[in-house]
N, C-alpha and C positions, 0 to 999 in steps of 0.2 A: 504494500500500500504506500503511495505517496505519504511523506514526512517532512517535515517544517521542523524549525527549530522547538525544542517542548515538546518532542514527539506528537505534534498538533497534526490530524491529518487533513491532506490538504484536498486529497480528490473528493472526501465525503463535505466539506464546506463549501466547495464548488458545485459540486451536483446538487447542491441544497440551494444554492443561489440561482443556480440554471436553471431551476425547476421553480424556484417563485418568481423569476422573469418572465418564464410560459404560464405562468397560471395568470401574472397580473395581465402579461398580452391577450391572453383568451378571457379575460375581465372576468375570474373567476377570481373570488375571497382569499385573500390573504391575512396573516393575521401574525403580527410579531410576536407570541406566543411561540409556533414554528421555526421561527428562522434565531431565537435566544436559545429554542430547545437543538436545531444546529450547530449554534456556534459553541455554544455550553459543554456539547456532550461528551466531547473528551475525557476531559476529567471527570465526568458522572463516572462515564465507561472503564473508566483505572481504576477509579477508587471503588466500583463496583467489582470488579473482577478481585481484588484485594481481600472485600468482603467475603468473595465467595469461597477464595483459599483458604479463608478462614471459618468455612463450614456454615456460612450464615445462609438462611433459605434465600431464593433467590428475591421474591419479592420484598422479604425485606434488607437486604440487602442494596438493594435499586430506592427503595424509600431513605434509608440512611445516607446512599451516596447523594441521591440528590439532594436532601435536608443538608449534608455538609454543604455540598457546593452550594446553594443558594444561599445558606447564611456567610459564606467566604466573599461571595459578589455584592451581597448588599452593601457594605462601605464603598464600594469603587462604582455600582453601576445599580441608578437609580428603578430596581425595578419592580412596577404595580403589580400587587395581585391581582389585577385580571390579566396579567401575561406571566406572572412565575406559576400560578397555581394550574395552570392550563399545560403551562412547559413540564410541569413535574408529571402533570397526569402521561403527558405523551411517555415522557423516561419510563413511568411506573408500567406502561403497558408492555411494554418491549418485550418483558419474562413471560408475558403471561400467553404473546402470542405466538412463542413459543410451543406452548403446549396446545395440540390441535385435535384432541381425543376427547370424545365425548360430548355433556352437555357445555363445556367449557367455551367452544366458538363462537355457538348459537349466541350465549352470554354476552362476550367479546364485541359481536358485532350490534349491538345495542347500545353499548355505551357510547357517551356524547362525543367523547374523544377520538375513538374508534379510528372515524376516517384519515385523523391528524396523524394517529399513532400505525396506520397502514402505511400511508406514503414516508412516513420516517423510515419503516422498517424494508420499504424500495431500494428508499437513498443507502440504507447501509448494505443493502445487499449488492446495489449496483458499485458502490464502496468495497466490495469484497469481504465485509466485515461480519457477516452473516451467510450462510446456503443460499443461493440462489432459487433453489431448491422451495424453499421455509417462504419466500415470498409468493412465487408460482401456485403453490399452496392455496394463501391466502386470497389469490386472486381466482383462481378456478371456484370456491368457497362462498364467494361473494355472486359469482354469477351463477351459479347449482340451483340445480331444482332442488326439492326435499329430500329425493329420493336418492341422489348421488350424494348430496351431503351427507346422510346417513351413512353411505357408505365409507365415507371421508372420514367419518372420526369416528367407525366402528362401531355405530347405534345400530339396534337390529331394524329391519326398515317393517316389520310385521306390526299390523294396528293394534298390539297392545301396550299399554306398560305397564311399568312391572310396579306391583301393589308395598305400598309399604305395611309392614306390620306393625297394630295398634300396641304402643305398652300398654302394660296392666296398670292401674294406677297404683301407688305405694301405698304399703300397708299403715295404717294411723298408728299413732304409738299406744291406743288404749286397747288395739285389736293383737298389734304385733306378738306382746307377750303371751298371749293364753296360747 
């Protein structure tokens, strides 16, 4: 991967940029939430990998690093919660789109963020920084009918599901004893 002084990469800041110049040309929404959670993620990205070596899950692991890094930028670079808390969500989903099994995606693609936190996970793969693979995924996923989805993250596709069993309710403590 391209590298800059600070081991800052430089192809994933540039395809971050080339890609909100096509969006602002095609007069589609932009939003500096995006392009802070670009230039930012570097150091998410280390201090997160750091975390991981150190056995921490990944999600929180991803909430720690960017909680550090955001309290590090606030004295140098003045920035509103309605662009750190947007940029965090984007970092925070990265792990989770990772994992494409089950009811986990369906989820995924509902959240508000969702589509901010897709096209990130583009940039790092066209970055080299993730499977290429892992995004192809997400985009076949996104246009599926039901019934291939199902098959995509290994749901059975048959019209039933599966029943949860009622607890019993707990015994009172004036019953338990006898």
């Amino acid at each position: 991967m391209s590298q800059q002084d600070h081991d800052f990469p430089v192809t994933f800041v540039c395809r971050g940029l080339e890609s909100t110049d096509r969006r602002i040309q095609e007069e589609k929404p932009v939003t500096p939430a995006f392009l802070f959670a670009v230039l930012l993620w570097e150091p998410v990205r280390q201090r997160f990998e750091e975390l991981l070596a150190e056995n921490a899950a990944p999600e929180e692991a991803m909430f720690q690093a960017a909680g550090e890094l955001a309290a590090c930028q606030q004295p140098l670079v003045a920035l509103p919660k309605r662009f750190a808390l947007p940029m965090r969500e984007i970092w925070a989903l990265q792990p989770r789109l990772e994992q494409n099994e089950g009811k986990r995606p369906y989820r995924l693609l509902t959240h508000p963020r969702f589509r901010a936190a897709y096209d990130f996970l583009l940039l790092r793969a066209e970055a080299g920084e993730v499977e290429p693979d892992l995004a192809e995924w997400w985009t076949r996923f996104q246009e599926a009918n039901d019934r291939v989805r199902a098959e995509m993250t290994g749901r059975s596709t048959k019209g039933h599901s599966r029943r949860r069993r009622r607890r019993r309710p707990a015994a009172s403590k004036e019953t338990a004893g006898t």
